[in-house]
LUMTIPA-344222 format. One record per residue: x, y, z of N, C-alpha, C, O in turn; residue in three letters. Coordinates in steps of 0.02 Angstrom, whole numbers, plus 50000, padded with zeros to 5 digits. Example, Ala and Ser with C-alpha at 12.3 -4.5 7.8 and 13.67 -1.06 7.14 Angstrom:
<atoms>
506604971650390506154977550390506604983550390507124983450423ala
506424988850354506844994750357506455000250394506705005750402ser
</atoms>
This chain:
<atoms>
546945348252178546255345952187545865351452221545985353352279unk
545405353652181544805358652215544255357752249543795354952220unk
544195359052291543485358952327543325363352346543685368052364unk
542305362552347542065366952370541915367452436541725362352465unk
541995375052478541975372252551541195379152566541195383252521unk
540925379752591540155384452603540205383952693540305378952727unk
540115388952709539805392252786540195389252825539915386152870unk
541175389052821541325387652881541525392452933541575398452919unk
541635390352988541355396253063542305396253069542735392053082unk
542295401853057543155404253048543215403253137543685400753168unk
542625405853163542755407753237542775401253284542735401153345unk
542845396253246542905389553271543675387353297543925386453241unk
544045386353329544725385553348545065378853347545675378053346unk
544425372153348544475366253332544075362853308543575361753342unk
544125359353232544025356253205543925348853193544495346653191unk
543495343653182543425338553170543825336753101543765339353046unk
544195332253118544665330553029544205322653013544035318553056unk
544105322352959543685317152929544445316952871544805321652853unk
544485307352849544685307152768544665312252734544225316452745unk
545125313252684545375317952648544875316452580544935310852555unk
544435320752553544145318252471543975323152396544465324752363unk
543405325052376543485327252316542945333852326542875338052282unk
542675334052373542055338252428542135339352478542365334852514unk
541985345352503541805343352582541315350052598541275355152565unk
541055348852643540325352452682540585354552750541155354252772unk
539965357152781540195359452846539495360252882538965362852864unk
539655357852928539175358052979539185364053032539725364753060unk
538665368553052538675376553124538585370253164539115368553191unk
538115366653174538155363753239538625356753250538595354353307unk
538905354353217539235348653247540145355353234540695355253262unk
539935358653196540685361653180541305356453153541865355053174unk
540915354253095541435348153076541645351053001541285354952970unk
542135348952983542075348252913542145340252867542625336652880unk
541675338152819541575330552819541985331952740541935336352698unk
542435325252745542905325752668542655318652649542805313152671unk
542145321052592541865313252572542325310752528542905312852523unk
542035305452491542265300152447543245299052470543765299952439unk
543115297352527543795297752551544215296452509543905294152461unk
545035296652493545565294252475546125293452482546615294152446unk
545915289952589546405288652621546875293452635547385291052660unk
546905299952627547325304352649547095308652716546515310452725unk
547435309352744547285314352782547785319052797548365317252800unk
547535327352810547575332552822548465334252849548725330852894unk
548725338052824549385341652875549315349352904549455354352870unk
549125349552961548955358352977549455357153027549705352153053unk
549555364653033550065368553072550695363453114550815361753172unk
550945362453053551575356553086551375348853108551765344453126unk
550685348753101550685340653132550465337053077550135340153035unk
550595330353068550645324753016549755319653011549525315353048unk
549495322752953548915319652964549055313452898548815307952909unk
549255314052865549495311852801549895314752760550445316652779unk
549615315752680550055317352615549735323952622550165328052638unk
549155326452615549075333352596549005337452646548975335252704unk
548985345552626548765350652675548145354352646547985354752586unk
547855356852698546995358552677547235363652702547495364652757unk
547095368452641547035378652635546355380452622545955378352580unk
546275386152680545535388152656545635394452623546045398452644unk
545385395252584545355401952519544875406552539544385406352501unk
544805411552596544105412952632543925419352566543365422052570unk
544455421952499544355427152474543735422352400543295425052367unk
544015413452396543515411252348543165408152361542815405152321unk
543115407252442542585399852449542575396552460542105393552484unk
543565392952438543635386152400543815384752460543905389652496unk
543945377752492544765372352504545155370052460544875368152408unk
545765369652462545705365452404546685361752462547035365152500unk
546775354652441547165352252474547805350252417547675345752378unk
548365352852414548945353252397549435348252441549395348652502unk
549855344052414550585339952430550795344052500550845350152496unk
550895341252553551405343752616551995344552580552295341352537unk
552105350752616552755352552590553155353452668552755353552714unk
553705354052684554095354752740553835360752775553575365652748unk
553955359252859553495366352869553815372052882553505377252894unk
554375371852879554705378252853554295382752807553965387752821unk
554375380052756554145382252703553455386152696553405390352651unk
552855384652745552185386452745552005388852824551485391552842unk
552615386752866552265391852911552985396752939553005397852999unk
553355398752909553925402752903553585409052957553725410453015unk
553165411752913553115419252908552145417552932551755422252937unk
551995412752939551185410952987550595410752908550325405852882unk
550555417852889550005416152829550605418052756550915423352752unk
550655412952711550875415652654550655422352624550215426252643unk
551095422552573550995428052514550215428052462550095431652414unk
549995425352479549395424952441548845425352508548245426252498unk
549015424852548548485426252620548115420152633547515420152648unk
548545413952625547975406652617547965406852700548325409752741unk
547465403152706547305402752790547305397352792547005394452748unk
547675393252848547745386152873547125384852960547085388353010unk
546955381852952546295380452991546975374453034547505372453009unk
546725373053092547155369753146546555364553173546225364453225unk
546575360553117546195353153129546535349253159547145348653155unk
546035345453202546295337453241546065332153218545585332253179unk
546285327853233546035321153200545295318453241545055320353294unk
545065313453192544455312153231544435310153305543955310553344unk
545115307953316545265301353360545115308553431544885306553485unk
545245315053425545215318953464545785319153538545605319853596unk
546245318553523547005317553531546925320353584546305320253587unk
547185324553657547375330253693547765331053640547935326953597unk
547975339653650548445342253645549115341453666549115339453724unk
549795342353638550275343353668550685349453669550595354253632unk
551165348853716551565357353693551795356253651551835360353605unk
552095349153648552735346753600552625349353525553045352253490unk
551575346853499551435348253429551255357453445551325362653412unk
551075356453491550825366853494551305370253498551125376153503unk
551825369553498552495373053485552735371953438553175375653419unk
552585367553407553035364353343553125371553291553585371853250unk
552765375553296552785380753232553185387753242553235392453202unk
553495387053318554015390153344554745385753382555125387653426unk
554715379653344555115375653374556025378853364556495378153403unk
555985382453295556625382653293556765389653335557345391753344unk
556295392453354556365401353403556545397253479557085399253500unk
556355393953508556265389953578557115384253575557525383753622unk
557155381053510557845380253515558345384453531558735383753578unk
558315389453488558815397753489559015395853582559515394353615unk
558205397253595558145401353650558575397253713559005400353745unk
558455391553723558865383353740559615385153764559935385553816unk
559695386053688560475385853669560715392653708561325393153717unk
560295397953731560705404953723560495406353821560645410753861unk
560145400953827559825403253911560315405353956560255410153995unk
561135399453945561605396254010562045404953980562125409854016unk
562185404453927562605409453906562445417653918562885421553933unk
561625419953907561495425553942561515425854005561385431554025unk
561625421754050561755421154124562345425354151562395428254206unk
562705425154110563385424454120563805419554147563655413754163unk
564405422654152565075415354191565235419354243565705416454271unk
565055426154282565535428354321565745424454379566315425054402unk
565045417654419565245415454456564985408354448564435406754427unk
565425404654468565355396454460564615393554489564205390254458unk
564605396054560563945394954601563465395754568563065391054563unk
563355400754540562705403654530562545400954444561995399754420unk
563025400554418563165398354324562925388354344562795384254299unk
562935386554427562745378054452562165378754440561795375654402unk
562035385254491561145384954518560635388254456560035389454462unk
560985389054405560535390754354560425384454297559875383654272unk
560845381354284561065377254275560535370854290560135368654249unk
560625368454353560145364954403559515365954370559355361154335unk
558995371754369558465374554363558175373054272557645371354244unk
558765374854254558465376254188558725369354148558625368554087unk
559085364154194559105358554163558365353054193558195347654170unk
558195355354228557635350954266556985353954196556425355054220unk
557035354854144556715353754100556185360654102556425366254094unk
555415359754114555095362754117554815367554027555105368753974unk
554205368754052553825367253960554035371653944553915370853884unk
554495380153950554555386553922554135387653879554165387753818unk
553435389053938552755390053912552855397553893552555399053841unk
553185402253922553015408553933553685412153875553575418053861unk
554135409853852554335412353796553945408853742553605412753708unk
553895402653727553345399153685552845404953664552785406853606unk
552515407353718552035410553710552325418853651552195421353597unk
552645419653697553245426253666553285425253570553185429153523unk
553455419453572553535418853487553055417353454552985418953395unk
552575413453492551935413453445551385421053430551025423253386unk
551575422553483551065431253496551505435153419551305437153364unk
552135434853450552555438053375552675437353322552905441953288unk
552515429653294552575427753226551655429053210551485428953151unk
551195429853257550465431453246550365438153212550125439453158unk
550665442253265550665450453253551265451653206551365457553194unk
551555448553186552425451453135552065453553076552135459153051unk
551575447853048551245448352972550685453852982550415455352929unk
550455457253036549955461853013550625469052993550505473252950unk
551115469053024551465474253017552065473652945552525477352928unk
551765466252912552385464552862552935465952860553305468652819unk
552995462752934553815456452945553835448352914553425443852907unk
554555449452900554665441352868554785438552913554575432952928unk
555295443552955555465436953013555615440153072555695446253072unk
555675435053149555715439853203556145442953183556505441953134unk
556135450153248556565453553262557155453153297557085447353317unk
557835455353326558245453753384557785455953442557785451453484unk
557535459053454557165462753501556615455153520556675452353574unk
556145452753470555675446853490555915442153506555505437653515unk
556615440053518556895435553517557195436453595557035432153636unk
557645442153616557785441753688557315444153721557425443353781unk
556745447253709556095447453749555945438853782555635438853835unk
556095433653761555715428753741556325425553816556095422353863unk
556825426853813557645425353854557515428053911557595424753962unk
557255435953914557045439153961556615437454023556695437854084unk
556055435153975555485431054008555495423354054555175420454099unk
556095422554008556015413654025556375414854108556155412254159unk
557075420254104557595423054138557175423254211557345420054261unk
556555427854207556035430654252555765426254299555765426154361unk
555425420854237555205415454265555715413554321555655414454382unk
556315410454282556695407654329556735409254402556685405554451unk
556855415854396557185418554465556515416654511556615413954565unk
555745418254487555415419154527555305411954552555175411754612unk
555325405554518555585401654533556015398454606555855395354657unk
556685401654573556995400554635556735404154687556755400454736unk
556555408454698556205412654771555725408354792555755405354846unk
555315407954756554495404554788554635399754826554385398754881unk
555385393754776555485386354813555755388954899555705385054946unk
556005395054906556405395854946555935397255003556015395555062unk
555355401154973554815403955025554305400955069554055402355124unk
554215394055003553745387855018554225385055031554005379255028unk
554955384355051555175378655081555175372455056555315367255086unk
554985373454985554955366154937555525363154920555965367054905unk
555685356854918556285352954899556345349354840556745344854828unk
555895351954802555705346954739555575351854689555455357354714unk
555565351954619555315356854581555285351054506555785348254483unk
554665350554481554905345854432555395340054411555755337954366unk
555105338854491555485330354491556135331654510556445327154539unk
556355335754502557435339054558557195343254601556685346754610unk
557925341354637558045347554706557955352654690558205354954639unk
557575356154731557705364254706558405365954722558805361854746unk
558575372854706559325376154711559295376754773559755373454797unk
558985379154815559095382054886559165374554920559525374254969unk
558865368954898558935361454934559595360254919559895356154954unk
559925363754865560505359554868561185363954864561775362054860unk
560925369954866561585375354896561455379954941561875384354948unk
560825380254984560875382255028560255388355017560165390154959unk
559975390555053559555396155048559955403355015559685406854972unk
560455404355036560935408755036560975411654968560795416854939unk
561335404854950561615406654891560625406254817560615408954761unk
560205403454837559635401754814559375407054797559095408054743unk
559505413354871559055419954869559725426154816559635431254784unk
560205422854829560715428754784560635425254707560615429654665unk
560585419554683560465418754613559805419454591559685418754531unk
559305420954638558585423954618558775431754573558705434354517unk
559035432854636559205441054645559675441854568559415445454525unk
560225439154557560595439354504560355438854439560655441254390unk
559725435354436559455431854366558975436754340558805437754281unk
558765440054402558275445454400558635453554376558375458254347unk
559255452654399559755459054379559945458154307559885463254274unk
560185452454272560465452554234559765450954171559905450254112unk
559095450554195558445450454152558255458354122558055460054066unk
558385462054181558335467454195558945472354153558865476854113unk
559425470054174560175473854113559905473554043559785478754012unk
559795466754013559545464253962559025469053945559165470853888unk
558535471953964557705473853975558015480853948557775483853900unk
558525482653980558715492353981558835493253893558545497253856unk
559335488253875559525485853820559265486753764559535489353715unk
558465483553772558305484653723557905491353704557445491553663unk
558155496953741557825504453723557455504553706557455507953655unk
556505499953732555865503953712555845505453771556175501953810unk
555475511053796555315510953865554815509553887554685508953947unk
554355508753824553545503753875553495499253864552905497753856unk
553945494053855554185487553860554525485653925554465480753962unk
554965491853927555345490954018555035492454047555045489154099unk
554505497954045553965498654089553555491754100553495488754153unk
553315490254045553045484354059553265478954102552875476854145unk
553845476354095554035470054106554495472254193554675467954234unk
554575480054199554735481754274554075480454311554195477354362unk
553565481454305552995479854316552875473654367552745474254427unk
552945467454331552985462654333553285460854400553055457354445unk
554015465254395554365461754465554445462654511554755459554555unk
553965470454508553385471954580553065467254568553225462454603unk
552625466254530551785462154553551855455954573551375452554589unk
552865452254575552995447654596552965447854693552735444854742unk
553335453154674553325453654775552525454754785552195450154810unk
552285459554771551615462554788551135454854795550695454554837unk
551255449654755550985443854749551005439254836550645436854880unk
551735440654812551885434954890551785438054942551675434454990unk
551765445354955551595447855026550815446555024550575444455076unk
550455447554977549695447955000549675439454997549245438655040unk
549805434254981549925428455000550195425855069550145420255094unk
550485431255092550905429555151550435432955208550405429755260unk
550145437955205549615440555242549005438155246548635441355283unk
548725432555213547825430055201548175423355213548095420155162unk
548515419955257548745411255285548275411455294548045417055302unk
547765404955301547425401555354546795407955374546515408655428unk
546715411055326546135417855317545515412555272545665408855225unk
544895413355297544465410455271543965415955240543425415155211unk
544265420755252543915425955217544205430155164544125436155156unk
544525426255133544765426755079544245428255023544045423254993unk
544035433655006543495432354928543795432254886544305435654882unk
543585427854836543655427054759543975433754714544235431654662unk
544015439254720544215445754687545025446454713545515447654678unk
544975445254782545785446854821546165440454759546555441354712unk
545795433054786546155428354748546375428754673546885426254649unk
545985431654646546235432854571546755438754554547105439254504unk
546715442754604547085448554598547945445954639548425449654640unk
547935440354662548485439554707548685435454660549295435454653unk
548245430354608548265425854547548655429454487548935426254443unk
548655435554488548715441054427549195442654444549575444054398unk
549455443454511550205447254527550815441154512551385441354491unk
550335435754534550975430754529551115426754480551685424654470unk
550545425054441550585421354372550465427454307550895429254267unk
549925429254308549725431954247549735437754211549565439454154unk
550085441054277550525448554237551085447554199551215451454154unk
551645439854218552095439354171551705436154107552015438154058unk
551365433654095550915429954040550925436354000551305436953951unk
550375442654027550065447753999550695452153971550725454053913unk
551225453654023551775458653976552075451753936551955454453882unk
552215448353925552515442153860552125444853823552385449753797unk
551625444053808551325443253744551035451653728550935454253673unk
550955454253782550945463353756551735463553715551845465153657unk
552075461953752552755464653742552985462353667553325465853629unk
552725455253654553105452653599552535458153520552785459153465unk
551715460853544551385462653488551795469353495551735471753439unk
552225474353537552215479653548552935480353481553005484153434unk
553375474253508554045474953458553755470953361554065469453310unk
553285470953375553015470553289552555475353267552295475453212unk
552445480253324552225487053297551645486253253551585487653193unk
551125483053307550535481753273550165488453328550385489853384unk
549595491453294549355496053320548965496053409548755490653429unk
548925500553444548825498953512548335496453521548435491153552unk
547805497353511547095492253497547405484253497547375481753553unk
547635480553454548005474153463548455473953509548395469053546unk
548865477353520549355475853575548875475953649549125472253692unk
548405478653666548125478753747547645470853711547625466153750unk
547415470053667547145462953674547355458153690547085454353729unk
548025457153656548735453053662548695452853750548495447753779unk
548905459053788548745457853848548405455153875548595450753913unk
547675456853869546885454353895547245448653881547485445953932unk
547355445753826547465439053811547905432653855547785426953876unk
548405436853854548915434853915548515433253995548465427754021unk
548315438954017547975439854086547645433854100547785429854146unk
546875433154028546535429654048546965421954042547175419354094unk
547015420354010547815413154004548045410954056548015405454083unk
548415418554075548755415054132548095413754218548085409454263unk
547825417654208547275418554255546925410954251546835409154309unk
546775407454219546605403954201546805396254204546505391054215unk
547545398354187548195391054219548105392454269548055386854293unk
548015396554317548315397354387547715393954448547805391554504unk
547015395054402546575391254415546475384254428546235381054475unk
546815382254354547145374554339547445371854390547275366954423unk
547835374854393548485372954435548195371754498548285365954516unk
547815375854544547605376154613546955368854605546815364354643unk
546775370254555546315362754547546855355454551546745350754589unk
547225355754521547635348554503547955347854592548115342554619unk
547965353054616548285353054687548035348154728548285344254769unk
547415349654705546935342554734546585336054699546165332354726unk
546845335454638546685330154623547165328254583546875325154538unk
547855328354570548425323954545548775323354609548765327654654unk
549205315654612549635312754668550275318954667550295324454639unk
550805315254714551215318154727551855318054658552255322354640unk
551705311354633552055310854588551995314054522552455315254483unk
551115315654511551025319054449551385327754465551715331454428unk
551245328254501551305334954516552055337054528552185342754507unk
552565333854556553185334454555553455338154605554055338954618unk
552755341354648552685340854738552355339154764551885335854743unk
552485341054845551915336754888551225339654837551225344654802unk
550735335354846549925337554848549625339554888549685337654946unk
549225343954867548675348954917549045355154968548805358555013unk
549975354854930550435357554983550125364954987550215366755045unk
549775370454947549405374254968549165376855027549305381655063unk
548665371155027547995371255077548535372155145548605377055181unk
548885365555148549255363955209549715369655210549755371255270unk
550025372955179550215377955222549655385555218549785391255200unk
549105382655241548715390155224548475393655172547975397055179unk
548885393055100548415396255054547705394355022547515389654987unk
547455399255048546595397155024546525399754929546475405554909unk
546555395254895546395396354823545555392854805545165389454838unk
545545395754737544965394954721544435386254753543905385054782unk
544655384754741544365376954757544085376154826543605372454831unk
544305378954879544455380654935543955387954949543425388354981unk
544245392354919543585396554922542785394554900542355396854937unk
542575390854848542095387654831541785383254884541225383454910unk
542355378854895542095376654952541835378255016541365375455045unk
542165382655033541755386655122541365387055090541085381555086unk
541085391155056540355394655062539865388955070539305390155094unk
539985384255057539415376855076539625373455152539235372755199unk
540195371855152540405369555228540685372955264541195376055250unk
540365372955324540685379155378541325372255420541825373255455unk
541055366655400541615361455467542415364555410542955365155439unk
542365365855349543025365955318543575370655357544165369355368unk
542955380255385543165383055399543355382855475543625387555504unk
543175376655505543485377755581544015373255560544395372455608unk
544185370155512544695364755497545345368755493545855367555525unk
545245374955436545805379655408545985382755477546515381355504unk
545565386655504545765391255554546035388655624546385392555657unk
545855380755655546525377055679547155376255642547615373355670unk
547235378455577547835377155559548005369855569548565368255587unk
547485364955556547755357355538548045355755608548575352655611unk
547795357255650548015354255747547945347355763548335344355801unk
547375344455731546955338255728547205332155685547005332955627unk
547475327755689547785322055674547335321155621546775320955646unk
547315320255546546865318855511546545323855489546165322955442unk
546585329855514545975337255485546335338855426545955340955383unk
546995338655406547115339555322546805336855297546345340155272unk
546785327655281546465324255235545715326555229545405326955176unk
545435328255309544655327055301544745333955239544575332755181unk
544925338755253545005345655220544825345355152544335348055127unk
545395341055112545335340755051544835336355042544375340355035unk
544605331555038544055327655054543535334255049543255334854995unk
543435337355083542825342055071542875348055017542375351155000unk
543355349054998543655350954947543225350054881542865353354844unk
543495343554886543675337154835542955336954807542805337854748unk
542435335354870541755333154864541235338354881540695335554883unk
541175344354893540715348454924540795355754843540925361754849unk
540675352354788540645356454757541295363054730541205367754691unk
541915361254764542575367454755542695365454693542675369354645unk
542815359354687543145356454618542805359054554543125361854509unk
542145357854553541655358654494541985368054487542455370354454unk
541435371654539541705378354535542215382154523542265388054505unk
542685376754538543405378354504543645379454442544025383554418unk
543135371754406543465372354342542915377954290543075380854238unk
542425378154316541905383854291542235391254291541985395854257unk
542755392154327543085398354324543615398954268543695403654229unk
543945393554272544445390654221544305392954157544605396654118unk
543605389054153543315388854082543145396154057543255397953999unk
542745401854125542615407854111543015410454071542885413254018unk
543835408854112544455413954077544645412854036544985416954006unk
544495404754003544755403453939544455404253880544705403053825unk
543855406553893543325407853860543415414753806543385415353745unk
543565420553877544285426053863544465428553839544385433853808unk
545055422053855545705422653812545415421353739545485426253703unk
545195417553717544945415153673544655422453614544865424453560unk
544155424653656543905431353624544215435453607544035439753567unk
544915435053642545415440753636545835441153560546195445353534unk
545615435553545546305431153459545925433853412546215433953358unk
545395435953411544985436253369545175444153316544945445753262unk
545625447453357545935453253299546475449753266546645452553214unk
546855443653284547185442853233547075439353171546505437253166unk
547435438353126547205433553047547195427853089547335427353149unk
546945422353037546925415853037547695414053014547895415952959unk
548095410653057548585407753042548985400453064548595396053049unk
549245399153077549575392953127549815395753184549765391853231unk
550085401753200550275405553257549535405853309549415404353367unk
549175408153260548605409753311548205403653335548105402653395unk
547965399353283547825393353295548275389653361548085386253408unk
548785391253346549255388053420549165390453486549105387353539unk
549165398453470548695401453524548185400253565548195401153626unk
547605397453521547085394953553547095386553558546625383353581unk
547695383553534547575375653562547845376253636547835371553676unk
548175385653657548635384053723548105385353779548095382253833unk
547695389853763546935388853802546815381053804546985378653858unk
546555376453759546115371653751546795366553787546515362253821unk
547375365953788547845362053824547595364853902547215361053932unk
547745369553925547635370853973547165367654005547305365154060unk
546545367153980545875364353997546025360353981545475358353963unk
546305357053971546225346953946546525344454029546225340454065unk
547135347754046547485346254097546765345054163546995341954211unk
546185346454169545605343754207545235341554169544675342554192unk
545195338654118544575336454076544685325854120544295321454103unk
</atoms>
């Protein structure tokens, strides 16, 4: 079945899905596409189940035209077929959030691999540490940051015509998750946290000791792995990283209970600790598909702003999800001293916040009032206005790659991000 489709905005990242029909139009300002004379079908894009058909846009004739679902193996294998059809990453009207569960779906079987191969690149040399990894990487957690790894690479594989990853895109992806981990275990150890996604952390339940030597271990054997794969501005890259991890926590550890904290230090202390691993993932994964350097530093930008951006998130939800959403204490930040964005927003309107911080919480009740002013004196709003800046971004940054389901996933991981405060 053919249809004609006229002036749709490629640069659009989400879509309105209307009934499936025999026409359809398009709207610049509502950014919809309307499928008249319905016939009860609706749409299958990038792995998720709208009905019987899938809607291909033909950007070389014009057309749409919607063809039988076929398994998604089959159509998003390799991201854009052999004929260069472009799949548009529509939602339903109902306007769903996002999930990782469906935004991963089009790297689900790379993230399985990855699952299966985590406990085993660890090694077995020692029981303790084969527990405390174990512990960590069974307490679940979204493996946002290899996720990311395979989608950047099945994006960039087809400009360089690859069929399929590489070995190289694949333990990049092991590497990363590896990274995560360790830094992980350190932070719980540093913040003294006892909880990490709803379990004990490792150091709560074997001791600091052994917590700070399986940091240390996970990080050695990320690192063995890293030598391995003989690019060297890939190891450059991703050595990078585990400075800008320390470099993170000391300038964190030096600005406690500092009310003069500006906004530039914070993003840059934001960048050492979240969003340089974001930025080498997804440099790293365009660099091993040998797409030209122009794309690969976007891929970065891309990363940066992302992660820059969650990290924003994150310091927002600090203050407005419970203890239970969050899977630690709440507002545990503030209370031990770190001034993040929300918090910075805020002084600049209330000076009572800043005699609050700089007693260091002496006053029976001066936490709660704290967040409370937080909460209500404008941090929150300003917060998520920053959010939005970086996702804005990231966003700009996708725009060298094709239209595919990879990339499309790309930008639902922006638009997830932001849902998490909507």
């Amino acid at each position: 079945m053919m249809m004609s489709c006229r002036n749709v905005d490629l640069g659009t990242s989400v879509l309105d899905l209307m009934p499936c029909g025999c026409s359809c139009t398009s709207s610049p300002t509502s950014r919809q596409l309307l499928f008249r004379n319905c016939s009860k079908n609706l749409c299958r894009i990038g792995g998720r189940s709208y009905g019987g058909n899938l809607v291909l846009l033909r950007p070389d004739l014009g057309t749409c035209r919607a063809v039988p679902a076929k398994p998604k193996e089959t159509y998003l294998l390799n991201g854009i077929g052999q004929d260069k059809t472009v799949m548009l990453n529509l939602k339903p009207e109902s306007q769903k959030p996002i999930s990782l569960e469906n935004l991963f779906e089009v790297v689900a079987d790379d993230l399985q691999r990855l699952n299966d191969n985590l406990l085993s690149i660890v090694g077995a040399e020692n029981p303790v540490l084969i527990s405390a990894a174990e512990q960590i990487f069974s307490a679940g957690g979204k493996r946002m940051r290899p996720g990311l790894v395979f989608l950047v690479s099945r994006a960039t594989a087809e400009l360089a015509g690859l069929k399929e990853l590489t070995v190289e895109h694949l333990r990049l992806g092991e590497i990363i998750e590896m990274i995560h981990t360790a830094s992980l275990i350190h932070d719980d150890v540093l913040d003294e946290s006892d909880m990490r996604r709803g379990k004990e952390t490792v150091h709560e339940l074997f001791g600091t000791r052994v917590a700070v030597l399986a940091g240390d271990f996970m990080f050695a054997q990320a690192s063995w792995y890293l030598a391995n794969l003989e690019n060297l501005e890939v190891i450059k890259l991703i050595s990078q990283v585990i400075k800008d991890f320390a470099s993170g926590e000391i300038k964190q550890a030096s600005s406690l209970f500092d009310c003069d904290v500006e906004l530039d230090d914070y993003l840059l202390k934001s960048y050492y600790k979240t969003a340089s691993l974001v930025a080498a993932s997804t440099k790293g994964a365009a660099i091993f598909s040998e797409v030209e350097s122009k794309i690969a530093e976007e891929m970065y930008q891309y990363g940066k702003n992302l992660g820059l951006s969650f990290q924003v998130v994150d310091d927002i939800l600090d203050f407005t999800q419970s203890t239970e959403q969050l899977g630690k204490p709440a507002a545990n930040d503030l209370a031990k001293g770190n001034i993040t964005a929300p918090v910075i927003f805020a002084l600049e309107n209330e000076p009572r916040l800043r005699e609050i911080i700089e007693s260091e919480f002496c006053e029976p009740g001066s936490l709660e009032e704290a967040i409370e002013i937080v909460r209500n004196r404008g941090g929150i709003k300003r917060a998520q206005e920053l959010a939005k800046e970086k996702a804005e971004l990231a966003l700009k940054n996708l725009n060298c790659l094709p239209r595919s389901g990879f990339r499309s996933a790309l930008e639902d991981m922006v638009m997830f991000n932001l849902e998490r405060i909507d």
